[in-house]
C-alpha positions in Angstrom: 0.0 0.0 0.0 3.1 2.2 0.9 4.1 1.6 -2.3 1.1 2.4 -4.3 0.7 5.5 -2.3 4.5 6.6 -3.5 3.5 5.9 -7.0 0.4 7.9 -7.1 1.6 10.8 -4.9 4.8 12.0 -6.7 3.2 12.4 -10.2 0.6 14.3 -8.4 2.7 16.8 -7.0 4.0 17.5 -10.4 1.1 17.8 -11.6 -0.2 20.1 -9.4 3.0 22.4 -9.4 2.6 22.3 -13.5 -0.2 24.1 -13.4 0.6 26.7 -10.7 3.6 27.4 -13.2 1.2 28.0 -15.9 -1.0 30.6 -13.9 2.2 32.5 -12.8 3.3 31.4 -9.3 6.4 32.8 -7.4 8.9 30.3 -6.9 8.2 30.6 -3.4 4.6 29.5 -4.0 5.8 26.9 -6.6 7.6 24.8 -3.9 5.6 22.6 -1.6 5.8 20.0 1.1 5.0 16.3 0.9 1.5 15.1 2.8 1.5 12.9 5.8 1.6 8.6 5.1 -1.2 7.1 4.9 -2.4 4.1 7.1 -0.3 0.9 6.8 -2.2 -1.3 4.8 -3.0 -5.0 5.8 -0.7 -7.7 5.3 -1.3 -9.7 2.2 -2.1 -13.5 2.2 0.4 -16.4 3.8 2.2 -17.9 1.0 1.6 -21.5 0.4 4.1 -24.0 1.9 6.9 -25.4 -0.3 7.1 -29.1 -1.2 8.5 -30.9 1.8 12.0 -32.3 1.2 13.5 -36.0 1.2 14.3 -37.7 4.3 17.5 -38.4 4.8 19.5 -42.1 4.5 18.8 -43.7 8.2 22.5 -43.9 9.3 24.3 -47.7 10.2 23.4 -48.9 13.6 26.8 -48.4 15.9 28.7 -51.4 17.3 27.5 -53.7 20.0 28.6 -52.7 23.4 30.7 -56.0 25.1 28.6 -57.5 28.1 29.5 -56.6 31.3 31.1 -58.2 34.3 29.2 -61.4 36.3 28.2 -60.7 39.5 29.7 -61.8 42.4 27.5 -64.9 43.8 24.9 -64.1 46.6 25.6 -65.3 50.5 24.9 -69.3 50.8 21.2 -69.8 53.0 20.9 -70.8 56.0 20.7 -75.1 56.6 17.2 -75.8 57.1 15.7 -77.7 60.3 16.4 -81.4 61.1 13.4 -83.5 60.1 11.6 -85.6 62.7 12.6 -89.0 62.7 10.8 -91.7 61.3 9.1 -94.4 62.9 10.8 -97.6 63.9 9.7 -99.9 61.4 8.2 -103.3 62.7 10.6 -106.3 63.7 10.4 -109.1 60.9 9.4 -112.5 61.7 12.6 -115.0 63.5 14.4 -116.7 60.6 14.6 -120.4 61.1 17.3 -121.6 63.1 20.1 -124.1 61.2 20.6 -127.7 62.2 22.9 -127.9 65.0 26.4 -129.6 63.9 27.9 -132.2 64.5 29.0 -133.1 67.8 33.2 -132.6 68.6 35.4 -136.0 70.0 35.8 -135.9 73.5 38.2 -134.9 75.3 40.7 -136.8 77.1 39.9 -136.5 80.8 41.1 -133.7 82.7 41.7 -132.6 86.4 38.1 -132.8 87.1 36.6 -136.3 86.7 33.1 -135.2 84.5 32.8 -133.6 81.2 30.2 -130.9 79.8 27.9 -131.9 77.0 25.6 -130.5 75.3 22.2 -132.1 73.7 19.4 -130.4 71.4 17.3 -133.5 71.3 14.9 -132.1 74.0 11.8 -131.6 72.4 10.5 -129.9 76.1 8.2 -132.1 77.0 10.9 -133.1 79.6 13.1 -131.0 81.6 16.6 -130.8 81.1 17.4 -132.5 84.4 15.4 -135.5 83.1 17.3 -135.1 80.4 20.6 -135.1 81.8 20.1 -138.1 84.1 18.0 -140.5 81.6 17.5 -142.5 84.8 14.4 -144.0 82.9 17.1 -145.0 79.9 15.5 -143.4 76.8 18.6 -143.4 75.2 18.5 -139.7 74.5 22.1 -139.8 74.4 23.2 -143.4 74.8 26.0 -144.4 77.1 26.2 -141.6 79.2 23.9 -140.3 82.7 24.8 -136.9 84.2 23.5 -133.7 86.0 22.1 -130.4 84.1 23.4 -127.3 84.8 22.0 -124.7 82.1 19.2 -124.8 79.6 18.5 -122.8 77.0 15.4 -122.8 74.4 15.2 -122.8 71.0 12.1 -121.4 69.7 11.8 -122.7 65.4 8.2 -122.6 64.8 7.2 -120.1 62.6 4.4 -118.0 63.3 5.1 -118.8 67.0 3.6 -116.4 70.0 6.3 -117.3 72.4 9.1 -116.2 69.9 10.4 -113.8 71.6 11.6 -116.4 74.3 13.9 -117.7 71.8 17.7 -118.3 73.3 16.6 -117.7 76.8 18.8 -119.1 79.6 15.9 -121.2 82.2 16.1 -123.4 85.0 17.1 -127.0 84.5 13.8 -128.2 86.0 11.6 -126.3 83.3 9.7 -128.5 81.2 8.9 -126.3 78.7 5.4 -128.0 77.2 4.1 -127.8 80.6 4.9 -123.7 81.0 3.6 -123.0 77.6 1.3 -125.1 76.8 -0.8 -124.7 73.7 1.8 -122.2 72.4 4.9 -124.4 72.8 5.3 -126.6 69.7 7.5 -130.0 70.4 7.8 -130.8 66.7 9.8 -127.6 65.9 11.2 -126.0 69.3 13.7 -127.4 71.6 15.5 -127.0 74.7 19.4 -127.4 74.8 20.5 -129.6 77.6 23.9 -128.7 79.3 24.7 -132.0 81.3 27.9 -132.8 83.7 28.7 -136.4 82.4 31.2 -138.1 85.0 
């Protein structure tokens, strides 16, 4: 608008002082001041955005960083509590006892005039002072007549309800179908006979 006003004004002015000229002016009256700017006119229209450019290459991923160091390893727990203890498990039936050897040679007499010997052919339904003495001459163990003095049981049957008396030390006048009878079984158990043979 400034512009326009520039181009308009200046010829007009000439103009104007052209035909004072003619009419006979002064040069005092021929010279004459500009006029005051006009208003500032209002901004013309937003241009329209240029085309928007290329992106650019993407640029080569950098190197991979190296790992870094390994921990140091974490404090070792605590033990944990002692379990309870089991229960005792139950006792397992008595295996069956082996056949009893055969007996040594005897010995040639000592100091003492009788010899020990000992018999497993009591099937308890005698004592072992019977035994030991056959005075009724059974031939439990021919040849020879002495005195007990130690028995011992043998329990072998199997199921038996008196096996826990098995190797138990009892008095030479025990018989031992008498004390346990019904439970005491003569076919398999036995009582050892110690005897003093002189």
């Amino acid at each position: 608008m400034k512009k326009l006003w520039s181009a308009i004004g200046i010829p007009l002015v000439l103009a104007i002082a052209a035909c004072s000229g003619d009419k006979g002016t002064t040069a005092t009256e021929q010279q004459s001041t500009v006029g005051p700017q006009g208003p500032k006119g209002d901004p013309g229209p937003k241009g329209d955005l240029g085309p928007q450019g290329e992106a650019g290459a993407k640029g080569e991923p950098g190197p991979k960083g190296e790992p870094g160091l390994k921990g140091d390893p974490g404090l070792k727990g605590d033990p944990g509590l002692k379990g309870d203890k089991g229960l005792t498990g139950d006792r397992g039936p008595q295996g069956i006892q082996g056949t009893q050897g055969p007996q040594g040679a005897k010995g040639a007499p000592g100091a003492f005039p009788g010899t020990i010997h000992s018999y497993g052919g009591n099937n308890g339904t005698v004592s072992c002072d019977t035994f030991c003495e056959d005075l009724s001459r059974l031939n439990w163990h021919p040849g020879e007549s002495g005195t007990c003095i130690a028995a011992q049981l043998h329990i072998q049957a199997n199921p038996s309800l008196i096996a826990s008396l098995d190797g138990r030390w009892v008095a030479c006048g025990k018989v031992p179908n008498e004390s346990w009878f019904g439970m005491w079984k003569s076919q398999t158990d036995i009582i050892e006979c110690h005897c003093l043979n002189f």
